[in-house]
C-alpha positions as CSV (number, residue, x, y, z in Angstrom):
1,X,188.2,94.2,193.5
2,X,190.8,91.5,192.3
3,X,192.0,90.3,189.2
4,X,190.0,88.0,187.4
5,X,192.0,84.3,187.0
6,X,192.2,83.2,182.9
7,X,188.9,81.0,183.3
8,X,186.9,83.5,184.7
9,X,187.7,85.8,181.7
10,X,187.6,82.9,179.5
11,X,183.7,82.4,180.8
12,X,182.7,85.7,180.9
13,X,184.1,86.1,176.8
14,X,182.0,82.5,175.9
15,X,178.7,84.4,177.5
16,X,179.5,87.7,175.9
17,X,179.5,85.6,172.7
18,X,176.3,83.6,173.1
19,X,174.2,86.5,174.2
20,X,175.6,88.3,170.8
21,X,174.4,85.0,168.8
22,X,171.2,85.5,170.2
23,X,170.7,88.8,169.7
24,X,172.1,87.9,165.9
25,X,169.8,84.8,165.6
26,X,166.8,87.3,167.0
27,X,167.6,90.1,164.7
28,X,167.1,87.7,161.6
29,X,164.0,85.9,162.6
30,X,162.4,89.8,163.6
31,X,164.7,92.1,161.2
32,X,161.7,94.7,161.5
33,X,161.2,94.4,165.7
34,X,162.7,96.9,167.5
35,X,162.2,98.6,170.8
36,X,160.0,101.5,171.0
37,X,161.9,104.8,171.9
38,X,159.4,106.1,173.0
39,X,158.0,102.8,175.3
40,X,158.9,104.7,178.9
41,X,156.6,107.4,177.7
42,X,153.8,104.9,176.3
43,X,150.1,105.5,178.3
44,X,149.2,101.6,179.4
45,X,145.7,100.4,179.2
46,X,143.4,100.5,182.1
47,X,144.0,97.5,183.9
48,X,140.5,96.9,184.0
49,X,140.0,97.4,180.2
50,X,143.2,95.2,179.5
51,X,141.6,92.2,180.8
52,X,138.3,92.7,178.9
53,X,139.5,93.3,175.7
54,X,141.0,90.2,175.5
55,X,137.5,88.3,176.3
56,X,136.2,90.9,173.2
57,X,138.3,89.1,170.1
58,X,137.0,86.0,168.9
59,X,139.5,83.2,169.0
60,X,137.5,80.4,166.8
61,X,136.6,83.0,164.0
62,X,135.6,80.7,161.6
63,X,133.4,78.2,164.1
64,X,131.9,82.0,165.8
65,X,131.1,82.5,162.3
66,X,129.3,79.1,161.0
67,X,127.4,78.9,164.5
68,X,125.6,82.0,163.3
69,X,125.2,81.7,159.8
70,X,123.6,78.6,160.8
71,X,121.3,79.6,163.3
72,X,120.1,82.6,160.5
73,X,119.7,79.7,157.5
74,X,118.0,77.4,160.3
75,X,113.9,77.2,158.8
76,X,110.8,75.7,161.4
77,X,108.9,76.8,164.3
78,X,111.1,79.0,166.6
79,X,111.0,78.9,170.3
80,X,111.6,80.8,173.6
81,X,115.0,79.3,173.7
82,X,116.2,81.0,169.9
83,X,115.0,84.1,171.4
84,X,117.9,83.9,173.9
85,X,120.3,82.1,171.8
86,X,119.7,84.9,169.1
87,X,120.4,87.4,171.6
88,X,123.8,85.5,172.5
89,X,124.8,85.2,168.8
90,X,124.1,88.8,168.1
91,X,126.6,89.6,170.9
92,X,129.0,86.9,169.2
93,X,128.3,88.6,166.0
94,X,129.6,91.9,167.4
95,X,132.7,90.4,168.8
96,X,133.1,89.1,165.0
97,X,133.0,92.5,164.0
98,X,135.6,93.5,166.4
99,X,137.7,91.0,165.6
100,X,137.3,91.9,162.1
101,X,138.1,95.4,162.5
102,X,140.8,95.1,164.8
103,X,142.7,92.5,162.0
104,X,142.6,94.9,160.1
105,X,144.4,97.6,162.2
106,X,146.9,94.9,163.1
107,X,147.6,94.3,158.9
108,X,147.5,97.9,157.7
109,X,150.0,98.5,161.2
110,X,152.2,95.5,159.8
111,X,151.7,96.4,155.8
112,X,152.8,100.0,156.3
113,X,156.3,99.1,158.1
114,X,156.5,96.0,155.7
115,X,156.1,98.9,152.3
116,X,157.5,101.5,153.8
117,X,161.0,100.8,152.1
118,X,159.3,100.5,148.8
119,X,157.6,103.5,148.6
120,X,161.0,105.5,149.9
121,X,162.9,103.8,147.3
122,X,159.5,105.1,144.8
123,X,160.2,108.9,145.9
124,X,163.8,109.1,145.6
125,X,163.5,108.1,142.4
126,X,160.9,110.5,141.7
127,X,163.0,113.1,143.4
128,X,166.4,111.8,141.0
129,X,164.1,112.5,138.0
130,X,162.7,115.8,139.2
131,X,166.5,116.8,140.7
132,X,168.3,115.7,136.5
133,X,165.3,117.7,134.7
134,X,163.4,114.7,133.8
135,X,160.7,115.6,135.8
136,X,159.5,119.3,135.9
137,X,156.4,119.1,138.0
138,X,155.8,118.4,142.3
139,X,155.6,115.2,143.3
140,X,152.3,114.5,144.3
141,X,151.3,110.9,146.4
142,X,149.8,109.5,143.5
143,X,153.0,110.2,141.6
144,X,154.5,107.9,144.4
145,X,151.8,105.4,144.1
146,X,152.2,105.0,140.3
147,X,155.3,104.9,140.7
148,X,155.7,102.3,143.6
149,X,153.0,99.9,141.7
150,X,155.6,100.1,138.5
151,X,158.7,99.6,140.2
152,X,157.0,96.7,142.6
153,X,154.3,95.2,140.1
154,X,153.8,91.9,142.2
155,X,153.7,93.8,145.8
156,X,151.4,96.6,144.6
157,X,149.3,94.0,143.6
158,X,149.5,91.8,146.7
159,X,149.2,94.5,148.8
160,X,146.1,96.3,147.2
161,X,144.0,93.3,146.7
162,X,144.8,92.4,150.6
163,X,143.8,95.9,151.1
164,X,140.3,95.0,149.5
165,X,140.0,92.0,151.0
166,X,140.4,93.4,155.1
167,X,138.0,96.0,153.9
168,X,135.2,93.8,152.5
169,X,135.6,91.4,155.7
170,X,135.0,94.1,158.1
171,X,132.2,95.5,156.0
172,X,130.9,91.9,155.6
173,X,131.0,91.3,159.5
174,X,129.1,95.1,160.3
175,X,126.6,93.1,157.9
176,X,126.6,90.0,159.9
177,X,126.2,92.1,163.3
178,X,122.8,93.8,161.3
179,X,121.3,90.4,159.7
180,X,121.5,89.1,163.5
181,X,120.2,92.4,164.9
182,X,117.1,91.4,162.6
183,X,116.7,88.3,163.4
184,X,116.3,89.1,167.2
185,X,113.8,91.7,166.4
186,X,111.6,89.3,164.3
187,X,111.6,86.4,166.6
188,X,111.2,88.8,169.6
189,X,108.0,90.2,167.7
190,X,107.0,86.3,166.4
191,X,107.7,83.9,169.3
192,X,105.1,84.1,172.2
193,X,106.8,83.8,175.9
């Protein structure tokens, strides 16, 4: 092993510097990304189950979702063919569902890193009170609650009507999946093969 000559040093110190812009430039676009320490112990997906889940979510939510409120608001004479297409959207509908309830494992995921900080910065200063004299009783969660919602009005708020929100759209596509379910029923016991 030689010595390295000046430009070889000089080249290796310019790529030692761009790699740690990148990784600077990274860390501020994705302050919250980081590798999982525990990724080599991490159980993968069945190959096989991988490549079908992806076919599960619903990429055009919103056209999924006007494709079978339509067919349900559609009035007239129904035939052999909305049999099968009702069958089809119910399956859609599901997948709606899915979708639905996976979004909202993805937010609360996101939400609970994203007010994680505010709710620690809640219980120290629960703990600051309770530690001076201020405070003589345990701090219970919804101590930490209250207490998160005062310090953080405009979060709490953000984040508990969001909360709703993700809720009432999963709810509202479990109802979508059963008004479809019905519909196939009724034109399975109404239209004649």
């Amino acid at each position: 092993m030689g010595l390295k000559s000046r430009s070889e040093r000089e080249a290796e110190k310019a790529a030692e510097a761009e790699r740690a812009a990148e990784t600077k430039i990274g860390a501020k676009s994705r302050p919250l990304e980081f590798p999982s320490a525990n990724a080599a112990r991490e159980v993968p997906f069945h190959e096989g189950f991988s490549r079908v889940v992806e076919t599960v979510f619903v990429k055009d939510v919103k056209g999924t979702f006007d494709e079978i409120k339509e067919f349900i608001d559609a009035k007239g004479p129904r035939t052999k063919r909305d049999v099968d297409r009702a069958n089809s959207l119910l399956r859609k509908a599901h997948d709606l569902y899915i979708t639905a309830k996976r979004e909202r494992y993805v937010w609360e995921s996101r939400n609970k890193v994203v007010f994680a900080a505010c709710y620690e910065k809640a219980v120290l200063d629960l703990q600051r009170e309770k530690e001076s004299g201020a405070r003589s009783k345990q701090v219970t969660d919804a101590d930490v609650e209250n207490r998160f919602a005062t310090m953080y009005p405009d979060e709490y708020e953000s984040q508990d009507r969001k909360k709703r929100e993700v809720k009432l759209l999963e709810e509202s596509m479990a109802n979508l999946v059963e008004v479809m379910g019905q519909v196939v029923r009724n034109l399975n016991l109404t239209v004649k093969p």
